[in-house]
Structures are given as C-alpha cells and as structure tokens.
Gaussian input, Z-matrix of N, CA and C with variables (Angstrom, degrees):
# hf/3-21g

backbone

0 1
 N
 C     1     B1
 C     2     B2     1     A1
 N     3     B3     2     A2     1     D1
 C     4     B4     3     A3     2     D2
 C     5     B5     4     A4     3     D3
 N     6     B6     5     A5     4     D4
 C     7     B7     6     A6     5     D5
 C     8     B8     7     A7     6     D6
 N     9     B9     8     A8     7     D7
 C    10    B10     9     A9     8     D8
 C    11    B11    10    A10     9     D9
 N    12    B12    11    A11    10    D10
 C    13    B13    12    A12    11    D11
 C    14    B14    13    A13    12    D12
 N    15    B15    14    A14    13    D13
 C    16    B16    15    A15    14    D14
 C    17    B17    16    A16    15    D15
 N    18    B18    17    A17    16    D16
 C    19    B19    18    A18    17    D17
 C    20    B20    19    A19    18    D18
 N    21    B21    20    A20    19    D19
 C    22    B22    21    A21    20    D20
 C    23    B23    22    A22    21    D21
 N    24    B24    23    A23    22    D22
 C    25    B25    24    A24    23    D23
 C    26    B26    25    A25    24    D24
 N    27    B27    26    A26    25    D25
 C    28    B28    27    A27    26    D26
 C    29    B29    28    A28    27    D27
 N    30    B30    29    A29    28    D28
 C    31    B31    30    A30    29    D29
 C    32    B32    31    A31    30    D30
 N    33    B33    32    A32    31    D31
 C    34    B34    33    A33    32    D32
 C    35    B35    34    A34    33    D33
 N    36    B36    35    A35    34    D34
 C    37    B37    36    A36    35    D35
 C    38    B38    37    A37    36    D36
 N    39    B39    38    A38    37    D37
 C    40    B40    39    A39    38    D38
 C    41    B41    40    A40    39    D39
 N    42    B42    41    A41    40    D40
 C    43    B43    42    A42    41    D41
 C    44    B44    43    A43    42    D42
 N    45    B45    44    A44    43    D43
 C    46    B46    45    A45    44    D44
 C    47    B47    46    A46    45    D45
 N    48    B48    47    A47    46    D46
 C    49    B49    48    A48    47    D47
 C    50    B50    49    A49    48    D48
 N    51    B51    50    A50    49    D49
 C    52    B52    51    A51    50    D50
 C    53    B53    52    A52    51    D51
 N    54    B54    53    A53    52    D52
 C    55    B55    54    A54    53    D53
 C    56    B56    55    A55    54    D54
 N    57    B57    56    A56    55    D55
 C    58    B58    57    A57    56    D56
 C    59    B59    58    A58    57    D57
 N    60    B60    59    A59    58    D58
 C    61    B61    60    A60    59    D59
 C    62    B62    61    A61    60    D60
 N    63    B63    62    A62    61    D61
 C    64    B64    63    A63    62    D62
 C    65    B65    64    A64    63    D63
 N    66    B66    65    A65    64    D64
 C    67    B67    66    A66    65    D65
 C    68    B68    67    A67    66    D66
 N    69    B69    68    A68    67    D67
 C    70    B70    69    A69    68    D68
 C    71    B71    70    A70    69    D69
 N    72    B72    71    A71    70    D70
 C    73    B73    72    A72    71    D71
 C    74    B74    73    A73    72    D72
 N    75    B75    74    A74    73    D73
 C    76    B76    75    A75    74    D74
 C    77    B77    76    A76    75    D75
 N    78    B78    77    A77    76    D76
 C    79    B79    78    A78    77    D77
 C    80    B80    79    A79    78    D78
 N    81    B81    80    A80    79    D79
 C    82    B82    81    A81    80    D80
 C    83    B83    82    A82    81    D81
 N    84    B84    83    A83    82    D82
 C    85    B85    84    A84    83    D83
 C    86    B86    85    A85    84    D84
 N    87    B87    86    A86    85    D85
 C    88    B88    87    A87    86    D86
 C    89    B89    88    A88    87    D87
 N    90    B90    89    A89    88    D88
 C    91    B91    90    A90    89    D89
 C    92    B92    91    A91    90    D90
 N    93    B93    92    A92    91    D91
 C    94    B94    93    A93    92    D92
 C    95    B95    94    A94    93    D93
 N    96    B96    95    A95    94    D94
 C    97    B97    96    A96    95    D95
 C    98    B98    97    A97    96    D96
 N    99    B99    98    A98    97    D97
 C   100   B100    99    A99    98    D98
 C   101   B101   100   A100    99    D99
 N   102   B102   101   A101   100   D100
 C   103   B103   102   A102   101   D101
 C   104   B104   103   A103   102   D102
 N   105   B105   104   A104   103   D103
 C   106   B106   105   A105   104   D104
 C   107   B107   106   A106   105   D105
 N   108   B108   107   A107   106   D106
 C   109   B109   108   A108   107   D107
 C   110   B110   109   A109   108   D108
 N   111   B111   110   A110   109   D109
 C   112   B112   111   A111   110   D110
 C   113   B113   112   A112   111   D111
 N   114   B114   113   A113   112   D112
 C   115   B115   114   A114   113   D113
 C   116   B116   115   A115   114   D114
 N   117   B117   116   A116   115   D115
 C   118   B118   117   A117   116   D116
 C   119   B119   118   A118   117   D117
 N   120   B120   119   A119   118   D118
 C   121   B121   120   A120   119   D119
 C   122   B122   121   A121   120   D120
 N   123   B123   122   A122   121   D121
 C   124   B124   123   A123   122   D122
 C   125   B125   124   A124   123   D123
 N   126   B126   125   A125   124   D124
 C   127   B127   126   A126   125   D125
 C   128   B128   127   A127   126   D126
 N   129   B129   128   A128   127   D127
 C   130   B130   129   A129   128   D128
 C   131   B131   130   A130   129   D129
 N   132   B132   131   A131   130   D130
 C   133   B133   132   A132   131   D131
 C   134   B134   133   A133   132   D132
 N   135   B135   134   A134   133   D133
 C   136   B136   135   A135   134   D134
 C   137   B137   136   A136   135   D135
 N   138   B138   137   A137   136   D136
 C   139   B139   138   A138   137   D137
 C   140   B140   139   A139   138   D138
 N   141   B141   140   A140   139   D139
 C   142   B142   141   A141   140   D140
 C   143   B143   142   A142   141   D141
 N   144   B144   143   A143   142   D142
 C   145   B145   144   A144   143   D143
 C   146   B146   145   A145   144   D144
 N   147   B147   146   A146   145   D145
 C   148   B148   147   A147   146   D146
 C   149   B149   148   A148   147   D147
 N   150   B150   149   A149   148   D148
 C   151   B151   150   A150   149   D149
 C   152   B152   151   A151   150   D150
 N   153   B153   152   A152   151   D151
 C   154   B154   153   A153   152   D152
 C   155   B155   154   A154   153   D153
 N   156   B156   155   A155   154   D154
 C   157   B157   156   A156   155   D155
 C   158   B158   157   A157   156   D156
 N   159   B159   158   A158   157   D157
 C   160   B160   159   A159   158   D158
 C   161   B161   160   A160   159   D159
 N   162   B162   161   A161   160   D160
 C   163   B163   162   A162   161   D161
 C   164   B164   163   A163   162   D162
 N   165   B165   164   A164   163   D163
 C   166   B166   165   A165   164   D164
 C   167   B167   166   A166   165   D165
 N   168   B168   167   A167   166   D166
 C   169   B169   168   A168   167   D167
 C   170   B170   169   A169   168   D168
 N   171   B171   170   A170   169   D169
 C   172   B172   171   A171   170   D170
 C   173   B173   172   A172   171   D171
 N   174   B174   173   A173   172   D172
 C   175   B175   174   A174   173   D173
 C   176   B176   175   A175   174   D174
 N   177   B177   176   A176   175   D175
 C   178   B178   177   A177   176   D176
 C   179   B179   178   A178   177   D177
 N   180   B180   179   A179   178   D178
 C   181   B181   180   A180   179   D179
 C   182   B182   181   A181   180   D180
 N   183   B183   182   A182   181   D181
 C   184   B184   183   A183   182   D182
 C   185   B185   184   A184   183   D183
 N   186   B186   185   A185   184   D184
 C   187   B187   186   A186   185   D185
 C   188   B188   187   A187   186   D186
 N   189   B189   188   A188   187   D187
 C   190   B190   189   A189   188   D188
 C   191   B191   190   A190   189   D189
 N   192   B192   191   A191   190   D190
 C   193   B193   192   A192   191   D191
 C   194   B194   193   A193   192   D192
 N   195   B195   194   A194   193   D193
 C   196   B196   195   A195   194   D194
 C   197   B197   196   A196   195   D195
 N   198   B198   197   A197   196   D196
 C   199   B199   198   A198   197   D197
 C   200   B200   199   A199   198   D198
 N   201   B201   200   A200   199   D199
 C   202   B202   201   A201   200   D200
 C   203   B203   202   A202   201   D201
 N   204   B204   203   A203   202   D202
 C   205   B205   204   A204   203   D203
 C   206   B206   205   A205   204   D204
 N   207   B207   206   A206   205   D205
 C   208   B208   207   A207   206   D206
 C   209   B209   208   A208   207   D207
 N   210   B210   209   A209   208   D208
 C   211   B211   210   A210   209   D209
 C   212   B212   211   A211   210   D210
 N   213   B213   212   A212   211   D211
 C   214   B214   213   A213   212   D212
 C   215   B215   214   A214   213   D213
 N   216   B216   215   A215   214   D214
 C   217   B217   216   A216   215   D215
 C   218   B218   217   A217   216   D216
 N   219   B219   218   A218   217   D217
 C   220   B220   219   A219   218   D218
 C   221   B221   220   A220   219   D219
 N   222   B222   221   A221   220   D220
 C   223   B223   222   A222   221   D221
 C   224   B224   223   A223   222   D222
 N   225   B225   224   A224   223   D223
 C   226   B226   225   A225   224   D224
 C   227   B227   226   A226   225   D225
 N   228   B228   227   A227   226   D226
 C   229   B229   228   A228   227   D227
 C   230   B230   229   A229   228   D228
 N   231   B231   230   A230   229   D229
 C   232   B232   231   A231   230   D230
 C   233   B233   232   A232   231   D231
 N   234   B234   233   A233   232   D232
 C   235   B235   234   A234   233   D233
 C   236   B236   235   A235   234   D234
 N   237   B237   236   A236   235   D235
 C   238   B238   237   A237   236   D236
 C   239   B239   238   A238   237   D237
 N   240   B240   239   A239   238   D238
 C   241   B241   240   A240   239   D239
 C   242   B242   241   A241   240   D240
 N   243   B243   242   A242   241   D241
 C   244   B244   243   A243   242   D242
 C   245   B245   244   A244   243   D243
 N   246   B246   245   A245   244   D244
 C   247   B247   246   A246   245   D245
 C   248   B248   247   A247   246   D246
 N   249   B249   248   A248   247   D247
 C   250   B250   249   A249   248   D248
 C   251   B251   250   A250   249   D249
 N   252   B252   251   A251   250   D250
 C   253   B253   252   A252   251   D251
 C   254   B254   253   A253   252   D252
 N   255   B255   254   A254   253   D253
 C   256   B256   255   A255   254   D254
 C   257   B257   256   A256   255   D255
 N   258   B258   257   A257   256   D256
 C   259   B259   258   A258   257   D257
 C   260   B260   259   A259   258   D258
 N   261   B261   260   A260   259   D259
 C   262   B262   261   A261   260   D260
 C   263   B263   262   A262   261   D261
 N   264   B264   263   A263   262   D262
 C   265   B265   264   A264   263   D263
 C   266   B266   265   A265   264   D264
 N   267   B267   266   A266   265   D265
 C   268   B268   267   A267   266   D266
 C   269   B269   268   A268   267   D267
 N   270   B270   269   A269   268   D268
 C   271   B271   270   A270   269   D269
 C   272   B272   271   A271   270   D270
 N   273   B273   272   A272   271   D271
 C   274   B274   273   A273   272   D272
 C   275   B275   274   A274   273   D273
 N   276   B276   275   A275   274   D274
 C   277   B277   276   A276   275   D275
 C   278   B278   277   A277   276   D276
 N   279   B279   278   A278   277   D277
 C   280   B280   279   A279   278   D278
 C   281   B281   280   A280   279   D279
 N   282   B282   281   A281   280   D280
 C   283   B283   282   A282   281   D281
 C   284   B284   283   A283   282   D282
 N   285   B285   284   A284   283   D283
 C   286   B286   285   A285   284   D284
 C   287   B287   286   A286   285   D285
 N   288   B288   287   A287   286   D286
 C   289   B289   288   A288   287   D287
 C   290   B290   289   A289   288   D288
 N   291   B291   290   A290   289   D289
 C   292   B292   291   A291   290   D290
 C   293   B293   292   A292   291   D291
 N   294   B294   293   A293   292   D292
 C   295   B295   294   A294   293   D293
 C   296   B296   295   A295   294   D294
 N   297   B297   296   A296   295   D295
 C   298   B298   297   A297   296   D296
 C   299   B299   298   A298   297   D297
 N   300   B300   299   A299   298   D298
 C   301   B301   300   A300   299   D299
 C   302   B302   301   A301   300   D300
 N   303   B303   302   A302   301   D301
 C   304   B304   303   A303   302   D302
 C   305   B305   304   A304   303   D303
 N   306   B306   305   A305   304   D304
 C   307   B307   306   A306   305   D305
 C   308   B308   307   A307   306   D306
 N   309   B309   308   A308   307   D307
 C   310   B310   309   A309   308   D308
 C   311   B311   310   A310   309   D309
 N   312   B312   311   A311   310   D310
 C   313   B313   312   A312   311   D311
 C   314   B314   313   A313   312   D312
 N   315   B315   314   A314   313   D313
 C   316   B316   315   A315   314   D314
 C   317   B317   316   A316   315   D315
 N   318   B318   317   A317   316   D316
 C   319   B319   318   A318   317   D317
 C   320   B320   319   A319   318   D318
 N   321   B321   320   A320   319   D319
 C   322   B322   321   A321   320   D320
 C   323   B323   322   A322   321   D321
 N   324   B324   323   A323   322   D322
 C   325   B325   324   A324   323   D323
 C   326   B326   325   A325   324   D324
 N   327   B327   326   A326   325   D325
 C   328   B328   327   A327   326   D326
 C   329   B329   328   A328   327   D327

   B1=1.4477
   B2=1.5240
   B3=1.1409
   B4=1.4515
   B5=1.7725
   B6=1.6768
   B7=1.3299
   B8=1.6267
   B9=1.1378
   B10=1.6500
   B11=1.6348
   B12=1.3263
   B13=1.5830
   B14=1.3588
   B15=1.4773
   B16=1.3371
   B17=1.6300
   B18=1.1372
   B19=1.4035
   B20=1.2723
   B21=1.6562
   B22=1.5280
   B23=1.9372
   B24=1.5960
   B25=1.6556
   B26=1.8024
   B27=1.2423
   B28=1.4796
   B29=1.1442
   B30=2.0093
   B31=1.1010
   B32=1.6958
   B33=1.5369
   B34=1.6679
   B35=1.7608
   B36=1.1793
   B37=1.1547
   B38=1.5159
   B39=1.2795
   B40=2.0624
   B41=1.9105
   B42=1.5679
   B43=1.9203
   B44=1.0290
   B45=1.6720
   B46=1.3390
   B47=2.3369
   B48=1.2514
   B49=1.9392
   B50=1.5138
   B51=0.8596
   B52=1.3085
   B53=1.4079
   B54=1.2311
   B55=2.2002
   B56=1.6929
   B57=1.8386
   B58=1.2642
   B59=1.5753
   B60=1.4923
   B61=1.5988
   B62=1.3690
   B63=1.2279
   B64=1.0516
   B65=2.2074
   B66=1.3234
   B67=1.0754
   B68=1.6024
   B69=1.6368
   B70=1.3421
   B71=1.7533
   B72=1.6694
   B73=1.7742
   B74=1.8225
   B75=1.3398
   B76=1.3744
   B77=0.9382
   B78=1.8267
   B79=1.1966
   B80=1.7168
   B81=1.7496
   B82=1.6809
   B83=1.4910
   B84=1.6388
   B85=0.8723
   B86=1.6466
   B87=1.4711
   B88=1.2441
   B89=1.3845
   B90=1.6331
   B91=1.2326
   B92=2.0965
   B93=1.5751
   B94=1.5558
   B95=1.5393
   B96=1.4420
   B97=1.6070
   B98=1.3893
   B99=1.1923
   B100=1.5129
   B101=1.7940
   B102=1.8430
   B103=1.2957
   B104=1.2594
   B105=2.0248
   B106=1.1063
   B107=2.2490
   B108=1.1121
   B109=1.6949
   B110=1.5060
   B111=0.7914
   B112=1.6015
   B113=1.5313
   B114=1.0796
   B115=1.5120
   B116=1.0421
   B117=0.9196
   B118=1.3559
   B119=1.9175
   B120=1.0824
   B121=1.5935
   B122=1.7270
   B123=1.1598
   B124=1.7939
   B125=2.0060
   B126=0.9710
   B127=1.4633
   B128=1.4672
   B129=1.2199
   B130=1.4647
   B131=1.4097
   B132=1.5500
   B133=1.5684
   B134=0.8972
   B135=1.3191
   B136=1.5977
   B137=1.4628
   B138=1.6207
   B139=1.3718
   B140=2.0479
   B141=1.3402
   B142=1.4693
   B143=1.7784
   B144=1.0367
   B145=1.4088
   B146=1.3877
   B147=1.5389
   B148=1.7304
   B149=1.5977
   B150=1.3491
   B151=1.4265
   B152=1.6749
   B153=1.2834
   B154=1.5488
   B155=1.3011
   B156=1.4670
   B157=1.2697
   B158=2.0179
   B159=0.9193
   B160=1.5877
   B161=1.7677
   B162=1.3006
   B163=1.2851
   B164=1.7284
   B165=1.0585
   B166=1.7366
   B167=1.5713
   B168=1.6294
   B169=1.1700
   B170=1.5923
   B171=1.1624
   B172=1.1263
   B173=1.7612
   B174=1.0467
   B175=1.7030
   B176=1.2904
   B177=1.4089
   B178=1.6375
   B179=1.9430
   B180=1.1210
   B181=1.0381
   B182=1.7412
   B183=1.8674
   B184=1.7153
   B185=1.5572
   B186=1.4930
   B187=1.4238
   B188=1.7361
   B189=1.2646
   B190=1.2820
   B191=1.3820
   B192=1.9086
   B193=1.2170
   B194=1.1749
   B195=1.0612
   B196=1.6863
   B197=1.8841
   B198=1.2881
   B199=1.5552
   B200=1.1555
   B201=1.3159
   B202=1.7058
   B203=1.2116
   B204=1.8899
   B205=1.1415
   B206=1.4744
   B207=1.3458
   B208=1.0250
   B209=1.2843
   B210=1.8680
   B211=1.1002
   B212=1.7144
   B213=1.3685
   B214=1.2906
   B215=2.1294
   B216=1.4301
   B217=1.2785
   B218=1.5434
   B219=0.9816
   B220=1.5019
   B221=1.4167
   B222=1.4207
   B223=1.6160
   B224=1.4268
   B225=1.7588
   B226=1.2602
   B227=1.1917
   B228=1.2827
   B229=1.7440
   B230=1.6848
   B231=0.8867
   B232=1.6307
   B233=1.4857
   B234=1.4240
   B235=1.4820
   B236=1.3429
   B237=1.5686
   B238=1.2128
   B239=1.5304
   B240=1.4988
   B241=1.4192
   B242=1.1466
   B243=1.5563
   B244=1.4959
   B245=1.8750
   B246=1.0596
   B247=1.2763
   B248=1.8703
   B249=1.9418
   B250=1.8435
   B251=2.2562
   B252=1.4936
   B253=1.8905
   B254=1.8920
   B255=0.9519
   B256=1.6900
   B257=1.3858
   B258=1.5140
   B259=1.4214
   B260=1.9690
   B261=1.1202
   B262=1.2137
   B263=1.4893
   B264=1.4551
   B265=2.0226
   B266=1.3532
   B267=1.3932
   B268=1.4538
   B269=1.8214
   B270=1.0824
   B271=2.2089
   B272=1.0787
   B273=1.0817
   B274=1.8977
   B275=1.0120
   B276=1.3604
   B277=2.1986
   B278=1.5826
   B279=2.1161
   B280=1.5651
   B281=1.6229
   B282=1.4861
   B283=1.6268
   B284=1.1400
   B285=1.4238
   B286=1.6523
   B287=1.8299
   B288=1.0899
   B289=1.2591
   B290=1.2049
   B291=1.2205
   B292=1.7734
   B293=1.4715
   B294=1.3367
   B295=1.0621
   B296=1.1829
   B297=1.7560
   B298=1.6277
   B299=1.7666
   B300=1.7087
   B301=1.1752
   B302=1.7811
   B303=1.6882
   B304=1.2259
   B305=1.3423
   B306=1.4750
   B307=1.7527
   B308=1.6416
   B309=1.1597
   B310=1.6050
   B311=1.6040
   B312=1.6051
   B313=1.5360
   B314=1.4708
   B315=1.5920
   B316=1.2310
   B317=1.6201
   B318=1.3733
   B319=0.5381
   B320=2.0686
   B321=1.2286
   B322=1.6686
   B323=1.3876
   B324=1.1529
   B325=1.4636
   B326=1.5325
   B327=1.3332
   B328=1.4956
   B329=0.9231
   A1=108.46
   A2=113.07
   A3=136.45
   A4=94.73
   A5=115.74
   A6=128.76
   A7=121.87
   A8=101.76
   A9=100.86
   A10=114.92
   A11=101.92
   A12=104.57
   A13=121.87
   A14=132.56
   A15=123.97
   A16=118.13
   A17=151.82
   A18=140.33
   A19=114.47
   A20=108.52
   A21=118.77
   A22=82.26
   A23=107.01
   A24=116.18
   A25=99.62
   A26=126.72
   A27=134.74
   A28=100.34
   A29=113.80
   A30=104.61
   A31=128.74
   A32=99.82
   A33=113.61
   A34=95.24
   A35=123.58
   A36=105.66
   A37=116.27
   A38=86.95
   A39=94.99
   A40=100.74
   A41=103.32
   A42=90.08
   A43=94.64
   A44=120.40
   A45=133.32
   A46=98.55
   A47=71.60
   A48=100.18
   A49=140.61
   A50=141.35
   A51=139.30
   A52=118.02
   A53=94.44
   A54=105.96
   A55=100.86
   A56=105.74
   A57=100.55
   A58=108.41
   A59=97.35
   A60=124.65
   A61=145.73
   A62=144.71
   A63=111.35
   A64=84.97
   A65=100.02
   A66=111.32
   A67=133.28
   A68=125.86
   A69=146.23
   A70=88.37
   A71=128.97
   A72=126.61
   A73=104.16
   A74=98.23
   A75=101.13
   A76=134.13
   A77=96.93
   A78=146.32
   A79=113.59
   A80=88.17
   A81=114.74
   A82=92.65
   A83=133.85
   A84=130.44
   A85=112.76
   A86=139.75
   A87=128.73
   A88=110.40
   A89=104.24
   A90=118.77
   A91=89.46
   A92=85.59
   A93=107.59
   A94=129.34
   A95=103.78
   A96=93.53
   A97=123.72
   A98=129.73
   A99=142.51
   A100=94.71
   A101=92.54
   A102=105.94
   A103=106.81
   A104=110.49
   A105=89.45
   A106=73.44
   A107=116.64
   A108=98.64
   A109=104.78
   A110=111.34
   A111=131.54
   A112=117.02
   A113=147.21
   A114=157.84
   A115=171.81
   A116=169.40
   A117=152.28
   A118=114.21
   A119=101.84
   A120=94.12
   A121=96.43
   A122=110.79
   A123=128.12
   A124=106.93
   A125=79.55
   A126=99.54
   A127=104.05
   A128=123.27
   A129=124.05
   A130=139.92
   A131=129.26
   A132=120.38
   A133=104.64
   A134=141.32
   A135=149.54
   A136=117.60
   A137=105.95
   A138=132.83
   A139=84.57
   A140=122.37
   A141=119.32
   A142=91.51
   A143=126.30
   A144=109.24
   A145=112.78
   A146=91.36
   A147=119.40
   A148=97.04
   A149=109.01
   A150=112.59
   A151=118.82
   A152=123.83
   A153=110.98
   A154=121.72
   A155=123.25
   A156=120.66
   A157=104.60
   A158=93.29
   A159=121.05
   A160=96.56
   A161=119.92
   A162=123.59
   A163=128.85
   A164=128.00
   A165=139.13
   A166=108.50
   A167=113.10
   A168=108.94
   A169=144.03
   A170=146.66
   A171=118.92
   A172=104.80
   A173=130.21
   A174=130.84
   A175=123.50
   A176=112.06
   A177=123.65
   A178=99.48
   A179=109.93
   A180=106.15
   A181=117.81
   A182=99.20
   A183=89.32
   A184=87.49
   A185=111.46
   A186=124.60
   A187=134.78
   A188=101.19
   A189=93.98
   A190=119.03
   A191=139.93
   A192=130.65
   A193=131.28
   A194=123.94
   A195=120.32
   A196=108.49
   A197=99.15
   A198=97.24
   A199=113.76
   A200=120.84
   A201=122.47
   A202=113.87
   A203=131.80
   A204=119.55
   A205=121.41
   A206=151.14
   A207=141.62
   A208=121.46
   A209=112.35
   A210=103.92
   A211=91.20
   A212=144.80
   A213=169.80
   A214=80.54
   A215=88.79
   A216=106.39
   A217=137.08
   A218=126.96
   A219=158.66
   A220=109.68
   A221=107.02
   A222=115.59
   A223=112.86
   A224=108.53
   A225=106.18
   A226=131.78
   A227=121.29
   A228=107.51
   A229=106.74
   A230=104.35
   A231=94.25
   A232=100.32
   A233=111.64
   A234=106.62
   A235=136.33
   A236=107.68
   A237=119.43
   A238=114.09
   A239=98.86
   A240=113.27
   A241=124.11
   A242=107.95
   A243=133.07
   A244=84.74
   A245=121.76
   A246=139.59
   A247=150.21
   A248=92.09
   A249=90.11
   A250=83.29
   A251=94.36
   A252=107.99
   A253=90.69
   A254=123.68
   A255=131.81
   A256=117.74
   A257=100.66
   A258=118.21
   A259=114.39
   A260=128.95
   A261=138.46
   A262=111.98
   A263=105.18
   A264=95.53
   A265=96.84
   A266=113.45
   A267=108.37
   A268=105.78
   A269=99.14
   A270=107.62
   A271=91.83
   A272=122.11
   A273=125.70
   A274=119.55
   A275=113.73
   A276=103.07
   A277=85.15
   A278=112.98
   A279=88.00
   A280=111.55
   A281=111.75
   A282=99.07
   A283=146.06
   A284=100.63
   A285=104.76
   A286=94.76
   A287=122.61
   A288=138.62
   A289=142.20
   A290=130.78
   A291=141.50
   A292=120.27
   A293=164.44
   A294=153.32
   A295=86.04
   A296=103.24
   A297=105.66
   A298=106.67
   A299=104.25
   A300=92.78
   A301=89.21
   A302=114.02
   A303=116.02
   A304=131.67
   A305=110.34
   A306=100.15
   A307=102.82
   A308=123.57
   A309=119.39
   A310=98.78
   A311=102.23
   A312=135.05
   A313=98.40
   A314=134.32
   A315=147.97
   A316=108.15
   A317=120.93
   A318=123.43
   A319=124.69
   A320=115.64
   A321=103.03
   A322=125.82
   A323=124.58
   A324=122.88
   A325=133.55
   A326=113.93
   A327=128.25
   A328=145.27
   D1=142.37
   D2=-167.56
   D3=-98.41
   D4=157.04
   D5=154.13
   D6=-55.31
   D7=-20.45
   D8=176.15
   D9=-115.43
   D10=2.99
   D11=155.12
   D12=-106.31
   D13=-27.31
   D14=132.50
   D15=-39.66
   D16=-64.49
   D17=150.72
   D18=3.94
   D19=-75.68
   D20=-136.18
   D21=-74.52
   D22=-60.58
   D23=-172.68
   D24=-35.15
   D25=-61.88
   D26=-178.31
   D27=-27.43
   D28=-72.05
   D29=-156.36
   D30=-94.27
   D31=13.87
   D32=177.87
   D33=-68.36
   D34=-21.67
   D35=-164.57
   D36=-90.82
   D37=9.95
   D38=153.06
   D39=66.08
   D40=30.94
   D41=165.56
   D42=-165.01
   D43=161.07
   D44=-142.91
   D45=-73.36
   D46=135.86
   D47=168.92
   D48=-105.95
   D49=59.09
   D50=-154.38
   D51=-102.44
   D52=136.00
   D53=-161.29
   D54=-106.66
   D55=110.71
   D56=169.64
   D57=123.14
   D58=-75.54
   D59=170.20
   D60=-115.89
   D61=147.51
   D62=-157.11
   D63=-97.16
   D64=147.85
   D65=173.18
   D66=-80.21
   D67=99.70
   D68=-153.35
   D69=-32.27
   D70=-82.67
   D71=148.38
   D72=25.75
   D73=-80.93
   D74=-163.31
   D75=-140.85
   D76=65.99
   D77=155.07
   D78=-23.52
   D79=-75.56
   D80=-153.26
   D81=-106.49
   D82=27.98
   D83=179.93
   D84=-96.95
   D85=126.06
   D86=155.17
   D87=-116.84
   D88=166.20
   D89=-11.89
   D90=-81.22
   D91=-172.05
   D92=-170.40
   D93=178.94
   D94=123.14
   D95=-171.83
   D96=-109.74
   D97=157.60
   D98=-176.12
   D99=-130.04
   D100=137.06
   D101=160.09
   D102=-146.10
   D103=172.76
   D104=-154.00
   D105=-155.57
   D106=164.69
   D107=163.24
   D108=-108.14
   D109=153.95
   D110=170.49
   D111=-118.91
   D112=41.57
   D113=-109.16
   D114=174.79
   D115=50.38
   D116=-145.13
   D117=-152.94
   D118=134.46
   D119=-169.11
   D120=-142.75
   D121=80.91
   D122=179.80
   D123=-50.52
   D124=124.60
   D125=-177.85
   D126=-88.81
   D127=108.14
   D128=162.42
   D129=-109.04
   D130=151.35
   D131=173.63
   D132=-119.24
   D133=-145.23
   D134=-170.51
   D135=-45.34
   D136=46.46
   D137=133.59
   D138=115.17
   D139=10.86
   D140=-150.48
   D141=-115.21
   D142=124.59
   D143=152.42
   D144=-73.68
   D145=159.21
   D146=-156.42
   D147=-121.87
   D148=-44.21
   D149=-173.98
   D150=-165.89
   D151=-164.95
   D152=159.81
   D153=-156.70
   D154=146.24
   D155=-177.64
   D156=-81.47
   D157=115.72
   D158=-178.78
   D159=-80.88
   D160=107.39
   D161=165.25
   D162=-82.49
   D163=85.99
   D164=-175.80
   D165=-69.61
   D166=123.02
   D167=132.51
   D168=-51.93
   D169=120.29
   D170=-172.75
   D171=-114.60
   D172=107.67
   D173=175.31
   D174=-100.34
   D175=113.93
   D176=-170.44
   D177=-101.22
   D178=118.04
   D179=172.17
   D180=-118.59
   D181=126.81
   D182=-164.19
   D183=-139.31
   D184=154.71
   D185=144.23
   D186=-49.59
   D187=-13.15
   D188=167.35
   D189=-170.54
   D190=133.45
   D191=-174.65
   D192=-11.01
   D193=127.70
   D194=163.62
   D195=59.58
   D196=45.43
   D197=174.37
   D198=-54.54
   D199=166.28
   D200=173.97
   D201=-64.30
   D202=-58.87
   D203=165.04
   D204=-44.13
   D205=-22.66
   D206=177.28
   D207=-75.54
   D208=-25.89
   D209=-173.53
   D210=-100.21
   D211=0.01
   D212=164.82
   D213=-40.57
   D214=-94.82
   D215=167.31
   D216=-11.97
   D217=-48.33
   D218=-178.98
   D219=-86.00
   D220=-38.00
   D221=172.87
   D222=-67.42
   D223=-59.12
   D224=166.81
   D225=-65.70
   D226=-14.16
   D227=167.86
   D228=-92.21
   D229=-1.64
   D230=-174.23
   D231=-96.90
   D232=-5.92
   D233=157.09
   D234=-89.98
   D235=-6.70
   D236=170.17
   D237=-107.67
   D238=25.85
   D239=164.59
   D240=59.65
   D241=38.26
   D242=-155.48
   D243=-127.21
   D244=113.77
   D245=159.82
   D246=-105.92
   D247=72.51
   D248=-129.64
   D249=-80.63
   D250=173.32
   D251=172.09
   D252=-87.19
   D253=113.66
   D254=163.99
   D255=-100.78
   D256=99.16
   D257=-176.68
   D258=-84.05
   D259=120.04
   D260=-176.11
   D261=-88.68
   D262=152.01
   D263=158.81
   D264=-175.88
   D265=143.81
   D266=-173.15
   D267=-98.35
   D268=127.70
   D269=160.81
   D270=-53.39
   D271=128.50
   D272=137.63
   D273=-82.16
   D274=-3.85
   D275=-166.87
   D276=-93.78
   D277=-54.94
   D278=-172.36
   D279=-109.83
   D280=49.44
   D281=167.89
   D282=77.80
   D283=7.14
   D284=-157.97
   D285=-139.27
   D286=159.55
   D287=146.75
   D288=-65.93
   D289=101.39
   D290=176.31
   D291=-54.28
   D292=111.74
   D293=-163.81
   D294=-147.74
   D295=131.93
   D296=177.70
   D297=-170.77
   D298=162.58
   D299=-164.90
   D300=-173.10
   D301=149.73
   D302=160.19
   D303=-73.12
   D304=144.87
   D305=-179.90
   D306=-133.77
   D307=135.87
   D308=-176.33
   D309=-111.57
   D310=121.41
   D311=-177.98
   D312=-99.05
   D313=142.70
   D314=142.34
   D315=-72.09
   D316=120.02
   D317=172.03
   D318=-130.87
   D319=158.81
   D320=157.83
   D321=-93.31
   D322=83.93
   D323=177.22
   D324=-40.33
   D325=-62.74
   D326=131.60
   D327=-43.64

C-alpha cells in the first residue's frame, strides 16, 4: 500500500481524518480518526536505498465498541490483504474508545 491509497481507503469511510494532529473542528466528533508515522525502516539493495517503509499510527476514535466504521475499516483492509492486531481501551475521563493499530506505507522519503 501506497500513501495515497491509505488516503483514499481512510477517507471512503465518509468521517473526518486528520494526518499528524488531531484537528481543534473535530475534536468532539465520533467516531474519527487521526494518524500520524512514527517510523521509518529504508529498504535497501546494492547498498542504495530505493524507498521506505513508512510506519503509521492509525487512531479510531468512537463512542462505542466495535463501531460500524471501525469494523467498515477492517473490512477494507482485509481486502487489500492487509491484516492489522487492533488494540482497544476505553478513556474514562473523556468517554470514548481508543482503537488503534500499525500500518506499513511504501513510501519515497527523498
């Protein structure tokens, strides 16, 4: 998967996305995801990088277990044969559910 096919998959699911930060807008919005990379693991051949695997947070934030977009989500990557571990945990201070998980993007860094 490419940076602009992570994009497009994100944003088919029809609710706000934000890369980096979470956006002041949509704050108090559920559900809603923020990603961000944490990463980078350069792929090399005859000693040259070629490209790099770009490592993504991915954060689903919903009002309640197993929202539809999340499992929306999960559908579509598991069709692109992308099979991520999705770790959950609920905030108690603000109410909502954490859903999150790594995703490795090819990317050109350089």
């Amino acid at each position: 998967m490419n940076k602009k096919e992570l994009l497009d998959l994100l944003n088919k699911l029809k609710i706000p996305v934000n890369e980096g930060i979470q956006s002041d807008k949509n704050t108090n919005i559920y559900p809603r995801i923020v990603f961000w990379e944490y990463g980078w693991d350069p792929i090399v051949a005859s000693n040259n990088e070629y490209d790099t695997k770009v490592i993504y947070q991915i954060s689903f934030f919903s009002k309640k277990p197993r929202d539809e977009k999340l499992l929306e989500l999960k559908k579509e990557l598991n069709s692109k044969k992308i099979y991520p571990y999705i770790e959950h945990e609920y905030v108690q201070k603000e109410k909502y559910f954490h859903s999150f998980f790594p995703l490795e993007v090819l990317e050109k860094i350089e």
